[in-house]
C-alpha beads as a LAMMPS data file, in Angstrom:
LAMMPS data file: protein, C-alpha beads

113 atoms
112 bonds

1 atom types
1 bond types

-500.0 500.0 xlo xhi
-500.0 500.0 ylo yhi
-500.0 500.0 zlo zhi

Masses

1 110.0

Atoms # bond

1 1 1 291.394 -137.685 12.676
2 1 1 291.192 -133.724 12.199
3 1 1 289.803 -132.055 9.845
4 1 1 292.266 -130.805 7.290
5 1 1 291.025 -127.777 6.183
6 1 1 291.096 -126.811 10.182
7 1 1 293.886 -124.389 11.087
8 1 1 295.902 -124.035 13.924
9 1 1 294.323 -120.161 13.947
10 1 1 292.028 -121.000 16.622
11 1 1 290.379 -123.933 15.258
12 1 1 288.725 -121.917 12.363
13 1 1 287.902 -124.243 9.242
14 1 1 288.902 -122.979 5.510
15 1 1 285.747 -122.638 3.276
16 1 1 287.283 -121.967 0.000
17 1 1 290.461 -120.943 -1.557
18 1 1 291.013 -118.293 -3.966
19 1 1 293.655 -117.328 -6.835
20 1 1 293.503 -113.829 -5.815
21 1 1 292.816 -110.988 -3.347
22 1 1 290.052 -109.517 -5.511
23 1 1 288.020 -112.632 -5.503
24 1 1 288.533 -114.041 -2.058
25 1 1 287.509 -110.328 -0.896
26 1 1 284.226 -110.462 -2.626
27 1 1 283.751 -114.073 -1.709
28 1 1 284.409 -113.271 2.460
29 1 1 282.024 -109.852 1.889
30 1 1 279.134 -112.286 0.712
31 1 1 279.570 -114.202 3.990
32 1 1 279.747 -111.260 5.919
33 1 1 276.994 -109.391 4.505
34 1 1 274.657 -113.070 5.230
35 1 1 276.042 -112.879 8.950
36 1 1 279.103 -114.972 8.902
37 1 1 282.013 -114.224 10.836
38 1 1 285.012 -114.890 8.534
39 1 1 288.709 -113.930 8.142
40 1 1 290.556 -113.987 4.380
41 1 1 293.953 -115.540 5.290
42 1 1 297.123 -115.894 2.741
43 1 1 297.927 -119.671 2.324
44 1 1 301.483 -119.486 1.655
45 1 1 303.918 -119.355 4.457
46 1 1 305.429 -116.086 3.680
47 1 1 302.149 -114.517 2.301
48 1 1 301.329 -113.812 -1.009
49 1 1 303.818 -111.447 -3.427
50 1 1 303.037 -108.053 -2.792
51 1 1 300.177 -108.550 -0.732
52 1 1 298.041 -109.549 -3.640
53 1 1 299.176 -112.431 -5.653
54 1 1 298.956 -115.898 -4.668
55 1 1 296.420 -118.250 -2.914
56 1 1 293.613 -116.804 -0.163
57 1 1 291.573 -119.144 1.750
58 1 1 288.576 -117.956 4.000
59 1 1 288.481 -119.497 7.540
60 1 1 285.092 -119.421 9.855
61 1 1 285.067 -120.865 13.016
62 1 1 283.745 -124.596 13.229
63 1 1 279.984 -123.549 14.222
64 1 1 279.653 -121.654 10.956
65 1 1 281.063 -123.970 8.498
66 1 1 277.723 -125.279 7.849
67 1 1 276.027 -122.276 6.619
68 1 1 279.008 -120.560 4.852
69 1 1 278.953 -123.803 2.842
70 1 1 275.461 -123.452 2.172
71 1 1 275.611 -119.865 1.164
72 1 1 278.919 -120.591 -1.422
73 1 1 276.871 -123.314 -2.823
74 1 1 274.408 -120.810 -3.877
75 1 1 274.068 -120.368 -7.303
76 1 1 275.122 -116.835 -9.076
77 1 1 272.051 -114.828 -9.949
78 1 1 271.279 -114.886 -13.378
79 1 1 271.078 -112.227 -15.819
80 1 1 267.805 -111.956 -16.067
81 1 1 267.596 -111.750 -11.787
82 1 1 270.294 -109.123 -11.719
83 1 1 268.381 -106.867 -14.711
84 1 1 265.000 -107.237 -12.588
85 1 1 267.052 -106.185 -9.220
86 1 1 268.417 -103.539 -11.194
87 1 1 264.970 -102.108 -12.229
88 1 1 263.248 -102.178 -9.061
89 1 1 263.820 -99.494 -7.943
90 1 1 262.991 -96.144 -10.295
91 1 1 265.541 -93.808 -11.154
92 1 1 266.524 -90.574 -9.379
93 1 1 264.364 -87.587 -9.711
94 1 1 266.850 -86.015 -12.225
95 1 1 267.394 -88.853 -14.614
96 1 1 266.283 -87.428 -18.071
97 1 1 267.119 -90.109 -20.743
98 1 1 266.455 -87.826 -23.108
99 1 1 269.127 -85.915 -21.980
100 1 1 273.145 -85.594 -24.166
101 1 1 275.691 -87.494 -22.796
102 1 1 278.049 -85.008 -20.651
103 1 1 280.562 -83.500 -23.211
104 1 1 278.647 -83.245 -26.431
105 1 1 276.956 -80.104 -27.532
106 1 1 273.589 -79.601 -28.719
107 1 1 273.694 -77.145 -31.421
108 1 1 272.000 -73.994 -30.830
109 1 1 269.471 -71.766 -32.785
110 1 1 270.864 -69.067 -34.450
111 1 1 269.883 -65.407 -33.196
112 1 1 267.140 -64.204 -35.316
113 1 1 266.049 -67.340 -36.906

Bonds

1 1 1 2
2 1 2 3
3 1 3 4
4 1 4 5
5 1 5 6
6 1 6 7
7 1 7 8
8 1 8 9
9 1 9 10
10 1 10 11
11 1 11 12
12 1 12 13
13 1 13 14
14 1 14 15
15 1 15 16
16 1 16 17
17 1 17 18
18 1 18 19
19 1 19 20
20 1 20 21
21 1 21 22
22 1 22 23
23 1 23 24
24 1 24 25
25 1 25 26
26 1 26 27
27 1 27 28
28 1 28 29
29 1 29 30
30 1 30 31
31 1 31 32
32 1 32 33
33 1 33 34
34 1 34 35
35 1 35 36
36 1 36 37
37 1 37 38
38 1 38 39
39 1 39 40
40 1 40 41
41 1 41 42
42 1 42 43
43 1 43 44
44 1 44 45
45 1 45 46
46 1 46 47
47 1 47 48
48 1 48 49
49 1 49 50
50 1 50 51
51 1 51 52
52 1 52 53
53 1 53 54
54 1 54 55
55 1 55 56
56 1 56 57
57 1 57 58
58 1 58 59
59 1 59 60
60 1 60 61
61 1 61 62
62 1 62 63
63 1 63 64
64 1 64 65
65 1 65 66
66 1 66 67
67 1 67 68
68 1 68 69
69 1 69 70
70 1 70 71
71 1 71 72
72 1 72 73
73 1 73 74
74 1 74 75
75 1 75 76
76 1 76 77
77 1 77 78
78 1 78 79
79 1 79 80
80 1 80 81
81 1 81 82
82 1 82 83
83 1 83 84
84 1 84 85
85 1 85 86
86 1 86 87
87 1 87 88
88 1 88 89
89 1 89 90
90 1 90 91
91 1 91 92
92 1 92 93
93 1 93 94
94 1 94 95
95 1 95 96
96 1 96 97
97 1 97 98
98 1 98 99
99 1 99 100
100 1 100 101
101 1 101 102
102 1 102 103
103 1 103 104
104 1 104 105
105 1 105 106
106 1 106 107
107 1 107 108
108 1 108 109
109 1 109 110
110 1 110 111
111 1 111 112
112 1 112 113
């Protein structure tokens, strides 16, 4: 018996479907970025309304089913991960955080004073 998530697309094998562009985009760019070939496919017939509503599934060809399943069963970084990413690496040169947010005026010495 086939698989059903196969499709007749060359024999590639859907991974995961999605309620919307935005998220099956991210989802496909996480595969990609770990090395797996993938290809973000609308599931309705007629594809989605205006090229972004409706259902997305990712397909990868048989061979990488295995690890794109291992990489979505990841879990998300947590909070406390993503703040330590975040502060790895120093800021730029010419961060000042004592500097005024862009728009607001310091007020200035008057002449003489």
């Amino acid at each position: 018996m086939a698989d059903p998530r196969t499709t007749t697309d060359d024999e590639w094998v859907s991974v995961g479907a999605y309620p919307d562009v935005e998220s099956a985009q991210a989802v496909s760019g996480r595969l990609f970025v770990e090395g797996v070939q993938n290809r973000l496919v609308a599931r309705e017939p007629g594809g989605p309304l205006f090229g972004v509503l409706g259902e997305w599934s990712i397909l990868v060809p048989p061979e990488s089913v295995e690890a794109a399943e291992r990489i979505l069963a990841e879990p998300a970084p947590t909070d406390a991960e993503l703040t330590a990413l975040a502060l790895e690496s120093p800021p730029p040169d010419d961060f000042d955080p004592s500097a005024d947010p862009p728009g607001e005026q310091q007020p200035r010495d008057e002449p003489g004073r």
